[in-house]
C-alpha positions in Angstrom: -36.5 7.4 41.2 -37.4 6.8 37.7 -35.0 6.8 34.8 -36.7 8.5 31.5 -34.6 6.5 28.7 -35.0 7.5 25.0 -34.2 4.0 23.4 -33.6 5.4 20.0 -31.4 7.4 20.9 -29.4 5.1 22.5 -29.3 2.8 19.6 -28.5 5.8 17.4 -25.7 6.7 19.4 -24.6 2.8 19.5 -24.7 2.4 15.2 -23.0 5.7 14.7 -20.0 4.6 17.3 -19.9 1.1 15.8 -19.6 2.4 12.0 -17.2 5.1 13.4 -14.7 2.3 14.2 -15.0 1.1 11.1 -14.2 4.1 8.9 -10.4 2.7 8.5 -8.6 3.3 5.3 -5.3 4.7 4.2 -3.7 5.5 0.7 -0.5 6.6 0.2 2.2 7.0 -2.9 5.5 7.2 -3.7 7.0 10.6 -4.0 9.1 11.7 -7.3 12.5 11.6 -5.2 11.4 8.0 -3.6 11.2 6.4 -6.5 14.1 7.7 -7.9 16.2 6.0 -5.4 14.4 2.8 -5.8 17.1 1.6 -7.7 19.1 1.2 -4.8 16.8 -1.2 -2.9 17.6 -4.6 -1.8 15.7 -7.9 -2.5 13.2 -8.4 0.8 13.0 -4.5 1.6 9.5 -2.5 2.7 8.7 -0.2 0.1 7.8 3.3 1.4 4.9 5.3 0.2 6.1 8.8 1.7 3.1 11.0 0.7 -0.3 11.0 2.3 -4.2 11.2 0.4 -5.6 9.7 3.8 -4.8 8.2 6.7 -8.1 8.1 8.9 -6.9 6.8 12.6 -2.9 7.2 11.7 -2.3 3.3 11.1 -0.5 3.7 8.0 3.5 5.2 8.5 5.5 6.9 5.9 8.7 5.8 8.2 8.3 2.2 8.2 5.5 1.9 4.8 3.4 -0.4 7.4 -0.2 -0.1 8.1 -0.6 -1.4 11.7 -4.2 -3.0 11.4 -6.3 -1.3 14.5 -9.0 -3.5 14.6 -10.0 -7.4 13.5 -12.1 -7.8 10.2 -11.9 -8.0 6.5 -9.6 -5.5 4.8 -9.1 -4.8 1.2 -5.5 -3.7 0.0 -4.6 -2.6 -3.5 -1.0 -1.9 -4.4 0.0 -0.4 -8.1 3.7 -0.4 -9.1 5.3 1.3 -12.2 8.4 1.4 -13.5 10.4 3.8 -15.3 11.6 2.6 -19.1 13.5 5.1 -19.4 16.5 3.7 -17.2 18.7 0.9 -17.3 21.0 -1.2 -14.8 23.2 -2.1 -15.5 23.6 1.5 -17.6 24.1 0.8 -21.7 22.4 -2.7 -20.8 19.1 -3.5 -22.1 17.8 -4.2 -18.6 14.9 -1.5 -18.6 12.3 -1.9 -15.3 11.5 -5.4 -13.7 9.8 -5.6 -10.0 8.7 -8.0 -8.2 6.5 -7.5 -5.2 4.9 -9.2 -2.3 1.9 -7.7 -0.4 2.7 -9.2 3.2 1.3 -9.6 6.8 3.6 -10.0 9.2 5.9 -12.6 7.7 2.8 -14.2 6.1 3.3 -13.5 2.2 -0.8 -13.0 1.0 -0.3 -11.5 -2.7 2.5 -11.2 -5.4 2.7 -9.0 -8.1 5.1 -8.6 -11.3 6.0 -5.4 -13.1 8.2 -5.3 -16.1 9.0 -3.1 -19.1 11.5 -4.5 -21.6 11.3 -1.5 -24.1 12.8 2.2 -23.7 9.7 4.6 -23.2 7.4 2.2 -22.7 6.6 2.4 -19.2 4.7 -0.3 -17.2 2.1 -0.9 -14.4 0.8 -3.7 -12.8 -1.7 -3.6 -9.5 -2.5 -6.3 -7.2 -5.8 -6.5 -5.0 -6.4 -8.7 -1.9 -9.3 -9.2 0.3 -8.6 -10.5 3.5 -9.4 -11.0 7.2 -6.6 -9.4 9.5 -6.5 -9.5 13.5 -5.5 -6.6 15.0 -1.8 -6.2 15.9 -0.8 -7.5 12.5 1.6 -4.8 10.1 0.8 -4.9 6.4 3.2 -3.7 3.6 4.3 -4.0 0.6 8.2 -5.2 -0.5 10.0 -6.5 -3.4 10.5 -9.8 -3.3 14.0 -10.3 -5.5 16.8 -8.7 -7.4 15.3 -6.2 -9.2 16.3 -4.3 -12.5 16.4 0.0 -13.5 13.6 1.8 -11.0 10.1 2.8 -10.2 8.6 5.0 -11.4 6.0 7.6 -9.3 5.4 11.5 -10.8 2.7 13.8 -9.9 2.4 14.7 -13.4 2.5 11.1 -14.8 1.3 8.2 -12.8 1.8 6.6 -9.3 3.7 4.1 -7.7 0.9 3.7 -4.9 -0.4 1.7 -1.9 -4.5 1.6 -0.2 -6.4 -0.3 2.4 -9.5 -0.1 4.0 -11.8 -2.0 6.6 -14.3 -3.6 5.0 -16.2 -4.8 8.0 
């Protein structure tokens, strides 16, 4: 018996499952009522980014504010934080928003970033953006990385506390 075997269409078949385990990416933000507790947070906690714009295989959680990387390969991962000016801590202090952050796998710190407002109503952003190669298994998030001062600051209306990724290749 002879098999008839349409070789383009295998190889079709072949590209379009090998870029469909590639379309990985996720970007999530902080919610109003997230960030408002943010001033509560301790030095070396997991910020959580409880509010979805994509999530394509389900990798990142809004429990735990880790992306669980599905596959081996190059990632990019961008992470903005803002803080609110508007609020001090101590109150009556001059102690407006200051965060630090660390963009980490595992326990492997791979980016830092610094946020800080020292003026009332003058709110600040920074974002931080990291290219690099992650084996599957790992868990990448974002936490602050000491004491911090006031809170973040993430509105609908305003601007965004946020965290993204995506596989590159």
């Amino acid at each position: 018996m002879r098999m008839n075997v349409n070789w383009i269409s295998v190889l079709t078949v072949m590209v379009l499952v090998s870029k469909s385990t590639c379309l990985i990416a996720f970007s999530a933000y902080m919610s109003e009522s997230k960030a408002g507790q943010s001033n509560n947070i301790i030095d070396g906690s997991t910020l959580i980014f409880d509010k979805v714009e994509i999530n394509s295989g389900s990798d990142y959680s809004v429990v735990t504010g880790r992306f669980s990387v599905p596959y081996s390969g190059i990632y990019a991962f961008t992470w903005t934080i803002c803080v609110d000016s508007r609020y001090t801590n101590p109150p009556g202090k001059l102690n407006y928003g200051e965060y630090g952050t660390e963009l980490m796998m595992g326990s492997t710190k791979i980016g830092v970033l610094h946020t800080d407002t020292e003026t009332k109503y003058d709110d600040a952003c920074s974002t931080g953006f990291v290219i690099r190669y992650v084996s599957s298994g790992n868990q990448v998030y974002v936490r602050n990385n000491y004491a911090h001062q006031g809170k973040l600051l993430s509105k609908e209306s305003q601007t965004r506390t946020t965290f993204s990724g995506w596989k590159m290749q």
